[in-house]
C-alpha positions in Angstrom: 27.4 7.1 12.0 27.8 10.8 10.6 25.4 13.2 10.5 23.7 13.2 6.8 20.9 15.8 7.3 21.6 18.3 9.9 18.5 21.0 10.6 18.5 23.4 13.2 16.1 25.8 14.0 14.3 26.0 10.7 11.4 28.2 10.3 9.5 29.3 7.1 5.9 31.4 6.9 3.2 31.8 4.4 1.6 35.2 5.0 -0.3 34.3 8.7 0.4 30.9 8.9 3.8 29.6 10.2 4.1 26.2 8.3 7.3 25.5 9.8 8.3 26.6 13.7 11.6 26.6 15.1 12.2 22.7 14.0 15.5 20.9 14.1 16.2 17.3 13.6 19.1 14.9 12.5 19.2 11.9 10.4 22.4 10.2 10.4 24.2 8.2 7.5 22.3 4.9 6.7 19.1 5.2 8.4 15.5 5.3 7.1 14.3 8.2 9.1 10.2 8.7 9.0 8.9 11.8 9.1 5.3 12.2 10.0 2.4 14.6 10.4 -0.9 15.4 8.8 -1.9 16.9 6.2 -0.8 20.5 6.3 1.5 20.1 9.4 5.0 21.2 7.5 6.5 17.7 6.4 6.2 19.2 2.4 7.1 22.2 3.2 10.7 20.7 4.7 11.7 18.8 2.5 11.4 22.1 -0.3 13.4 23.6 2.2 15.5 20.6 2.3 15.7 20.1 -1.6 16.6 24.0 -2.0 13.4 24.6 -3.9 12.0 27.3 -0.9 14.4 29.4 1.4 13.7 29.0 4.9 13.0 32.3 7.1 15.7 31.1 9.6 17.8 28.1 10.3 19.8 26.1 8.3 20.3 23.0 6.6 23.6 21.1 6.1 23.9 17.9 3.8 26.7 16.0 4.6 28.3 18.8 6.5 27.8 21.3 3.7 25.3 24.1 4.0 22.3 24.3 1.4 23.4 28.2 1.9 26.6 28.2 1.1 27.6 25.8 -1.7 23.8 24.4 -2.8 24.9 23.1 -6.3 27.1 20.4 -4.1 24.6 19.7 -1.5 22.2 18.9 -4.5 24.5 16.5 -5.8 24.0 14.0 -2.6 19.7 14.6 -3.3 17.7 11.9 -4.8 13.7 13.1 -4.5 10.8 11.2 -4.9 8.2 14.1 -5.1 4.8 13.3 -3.2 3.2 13.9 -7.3 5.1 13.7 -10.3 7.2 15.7 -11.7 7.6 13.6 -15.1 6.8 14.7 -18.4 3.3 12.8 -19.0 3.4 13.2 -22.5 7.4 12.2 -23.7 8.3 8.1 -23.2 10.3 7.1 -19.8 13.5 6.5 -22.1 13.0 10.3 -23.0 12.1 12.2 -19.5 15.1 9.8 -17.9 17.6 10.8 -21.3 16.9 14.4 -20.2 17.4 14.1 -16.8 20.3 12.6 -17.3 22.1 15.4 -19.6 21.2 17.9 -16.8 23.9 16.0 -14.9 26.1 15.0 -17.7 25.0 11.3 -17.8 25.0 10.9 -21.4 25.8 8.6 -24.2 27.4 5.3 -23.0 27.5 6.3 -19.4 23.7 7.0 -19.4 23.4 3.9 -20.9 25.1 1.9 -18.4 23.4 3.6 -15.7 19.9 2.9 -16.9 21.1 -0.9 -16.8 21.9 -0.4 -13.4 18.3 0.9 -12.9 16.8 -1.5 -15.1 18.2 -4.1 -12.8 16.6 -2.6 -9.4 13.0 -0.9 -10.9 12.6 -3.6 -14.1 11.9 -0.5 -16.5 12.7 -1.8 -20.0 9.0 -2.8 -20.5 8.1 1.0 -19.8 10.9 2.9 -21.6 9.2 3.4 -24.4 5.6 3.9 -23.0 4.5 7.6 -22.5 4.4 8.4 -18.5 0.7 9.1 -19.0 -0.2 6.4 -20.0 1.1 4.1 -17.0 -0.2 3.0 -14.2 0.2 4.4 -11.0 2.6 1.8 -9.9 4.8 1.9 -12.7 4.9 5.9 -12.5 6.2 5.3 -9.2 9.3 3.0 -10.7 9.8 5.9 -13.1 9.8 8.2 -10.7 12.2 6.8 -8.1 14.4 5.6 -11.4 15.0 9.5 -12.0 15.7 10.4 -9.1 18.3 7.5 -8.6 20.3 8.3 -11.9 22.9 10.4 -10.3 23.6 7.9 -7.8 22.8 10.3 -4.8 23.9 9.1 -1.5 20.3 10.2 0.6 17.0 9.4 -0.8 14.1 11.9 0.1 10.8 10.1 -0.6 7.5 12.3 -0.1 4.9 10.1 0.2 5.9 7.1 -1.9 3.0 4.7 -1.9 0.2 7.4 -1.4 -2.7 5.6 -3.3 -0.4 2.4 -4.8 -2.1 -0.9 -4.4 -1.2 -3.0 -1.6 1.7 -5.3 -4.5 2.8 -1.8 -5.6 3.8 -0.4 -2.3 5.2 -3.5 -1.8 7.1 -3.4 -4.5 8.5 0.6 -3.2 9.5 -1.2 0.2 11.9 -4.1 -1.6 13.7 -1.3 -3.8 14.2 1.0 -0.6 15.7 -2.1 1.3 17.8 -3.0 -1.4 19.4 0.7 -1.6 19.9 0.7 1.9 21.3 -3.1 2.2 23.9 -2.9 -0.7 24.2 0.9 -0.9 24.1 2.4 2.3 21.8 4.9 1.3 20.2 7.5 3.3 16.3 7.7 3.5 14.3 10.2 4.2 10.3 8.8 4.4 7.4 10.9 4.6 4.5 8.6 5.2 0.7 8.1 6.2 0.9 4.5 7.0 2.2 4.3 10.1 3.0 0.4 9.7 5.7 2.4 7.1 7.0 4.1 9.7 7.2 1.2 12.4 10.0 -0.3 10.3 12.1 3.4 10.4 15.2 3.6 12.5 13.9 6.8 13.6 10.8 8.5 13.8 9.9 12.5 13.8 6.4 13.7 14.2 5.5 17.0 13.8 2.2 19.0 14.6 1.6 22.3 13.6 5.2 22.8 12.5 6.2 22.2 15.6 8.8 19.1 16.6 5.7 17.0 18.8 7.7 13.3 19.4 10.5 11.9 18.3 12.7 8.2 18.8 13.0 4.9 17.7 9.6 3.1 17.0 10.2 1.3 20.3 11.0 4.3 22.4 7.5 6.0 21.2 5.2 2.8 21.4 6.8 3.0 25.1 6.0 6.4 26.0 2.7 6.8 24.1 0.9 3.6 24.0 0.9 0.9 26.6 1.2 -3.5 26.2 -1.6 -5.4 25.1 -2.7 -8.7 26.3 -4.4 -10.9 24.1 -5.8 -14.0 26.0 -7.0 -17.2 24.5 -9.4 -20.3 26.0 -10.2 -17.9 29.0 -14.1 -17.4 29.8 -15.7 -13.9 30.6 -15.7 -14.5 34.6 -12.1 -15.1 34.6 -11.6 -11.9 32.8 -13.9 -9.8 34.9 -11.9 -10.9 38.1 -8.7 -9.8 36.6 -10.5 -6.1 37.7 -8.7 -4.8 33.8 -10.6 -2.9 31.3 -10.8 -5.5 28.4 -12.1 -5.7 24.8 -13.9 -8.4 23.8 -12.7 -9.9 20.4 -13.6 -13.0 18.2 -12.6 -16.2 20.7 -10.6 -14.0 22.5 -10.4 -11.0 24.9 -7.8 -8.0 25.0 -6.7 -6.2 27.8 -4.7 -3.0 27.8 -2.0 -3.0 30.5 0.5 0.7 31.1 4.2 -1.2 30.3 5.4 -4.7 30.2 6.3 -5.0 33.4 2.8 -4.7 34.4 1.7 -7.6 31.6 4.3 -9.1 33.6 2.7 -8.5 37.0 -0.6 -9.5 36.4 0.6 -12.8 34.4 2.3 -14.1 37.6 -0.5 -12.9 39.9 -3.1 -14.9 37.7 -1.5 -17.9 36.3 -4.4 -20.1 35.9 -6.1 -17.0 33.7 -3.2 -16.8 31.5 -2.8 -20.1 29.7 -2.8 -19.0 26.3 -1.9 -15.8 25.3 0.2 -13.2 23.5 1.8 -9.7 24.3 1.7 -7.1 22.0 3.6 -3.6 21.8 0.4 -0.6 21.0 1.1 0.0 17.0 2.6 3.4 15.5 -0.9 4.8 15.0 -1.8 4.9 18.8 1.4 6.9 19.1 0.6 8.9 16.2 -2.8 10.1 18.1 -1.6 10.1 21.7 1.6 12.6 20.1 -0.9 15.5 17.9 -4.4 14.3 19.0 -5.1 13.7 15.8 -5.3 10.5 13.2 -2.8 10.3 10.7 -4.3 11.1 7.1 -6.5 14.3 8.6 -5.9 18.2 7.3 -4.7 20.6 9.6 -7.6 23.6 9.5 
């Protein structure tokens, strides 16, 4: 797969504070690529970079082999952006901020109208065309949103915190659209995120810290590096547990135990067969990755 988004060495400052330090990073053609950090740690300050609204201090960014330097008009062209709050027009209907949009890339007439069936098909937005954006919820926002930044048909998706504050249906919702775009377009996406059960579905994962590049892999790769196995036993009593000589948790008609890596799940299984009767093995979830990697829990401000 080719390279999509290519950034090397990109580094941008605010007076004192150095929101962005020396990070680089590729996300290649087709994958949904999660991007995570706290609040404050430089994700939104990339992905201005990225869309060409703030110039990095050094680096550079190439879309598709083009650089955002040299020939940005083009490498805008490939950009859909889901912006972490809206950028709609609250008071004009969706038929009108999508109709302007639109014109700004020469969709118009029949050809808009073609391509707002298209989007009609994927989003269901004819009941909100001719609503006012402020006056919809913040689901259906969301659908307007993602519609207009879908009408030029770009081939990478950057999505900024999608499902911030969206009921659990909504998000829901967000997650079959993106799946769609991937399955039958191929698209690109780019996910910033603060659930991290978001992020365990990515193809790759980048967090940052500070700016700084802190982890990066497939979910799999992290949860292996960060986090260790858990056991989850069933129909065992205390005594049994005790003599496994295991830190455990005890949970409702069952008790967990934490183990470094599979292989020593593995180990202690076979050495304690009549203990482990019932039970289950479990990777360590994307959040105890997230706090081994920074120290911190996702959703906190960086000071």
């Amino acid at each position: 797969m080719r390279p999509m988004i290519e950034i090397a060495h990109l580094s941008k400052r605010f007076g004192s504070i150095e929101a962005v330090r020396d990070l680089s990073f590729t996300v290649r053609e087709g994958e949904l690529f999660a991007f995570l950090g706290i609040n404050g740690a430089g994700k939104s300050t990339t992905i201005s970079i990225l869309c060409g609204r703030l110039r990095q201090d050094a680096g550079e960014v190439r879309i598709d082999g083009k650089s955002m330097e040299q020939d940005k008009a083009a490498v805008k062209s490939k950009l859909g952006v889901v912006f972490q709050n809206s950028v709609l027009d609250k008071a004009l209907t969706v038929f009108d901020n999508l109709c302007s949009r639109a014109a700004l890339y020469g969709i118009t007439g029949t050809a808009f109208r073609k391509r707002l069936d298209a989007l009609d098909g994927l989003l269901e937005l004819k009941p909100l065309l001719r609503r006012p954006v402020g006056k919809l919820s913040g689901g259906q926002r969301r659908r307007a949103d993602i519609a207009r930044a879908l009408l030029h048909e770009p081939s990478i998706l950057i999505l900024d915190e999608p499902t911030t504050g969206l009921d659990p249906q909504t998000r829901a919702v967000v997650w079959q659209v993106i799946t769609r775009l991937r399955k039958e377009q191929g698209m690109t996406v780019l996910l910033t995120t603060h659930y991290m059960e978001e992020a365990a579905d990515a193809d790759a994962v980048l967090i940052i810290d500070a700016g700084r590049r802190v982890a990066s892999g497939t979910p799999l790769e992290l949860k292996n590096a960060y986090t260790g196995d858990f056991i989850t036993l069933y129909g065992a009593d205390e005594e049994q547990i005790r003599r496994l000589n295991t830190p455990y948790e005890v949970l409702r008609g069952a008790y967990r135990i934490e183990v470094p890596s599979t292989a020593a799940a593995t180990a202690l299984i076979l050495a304690h067969p009549e203990v482990f009767v019932d039970y289950e093995i479990t990777k360590g979830r994307m959040d105890d990755v997230f706090l081994a990697a920074t120290g911190k829990k996702a959703g906190e401000e960086s000071l």
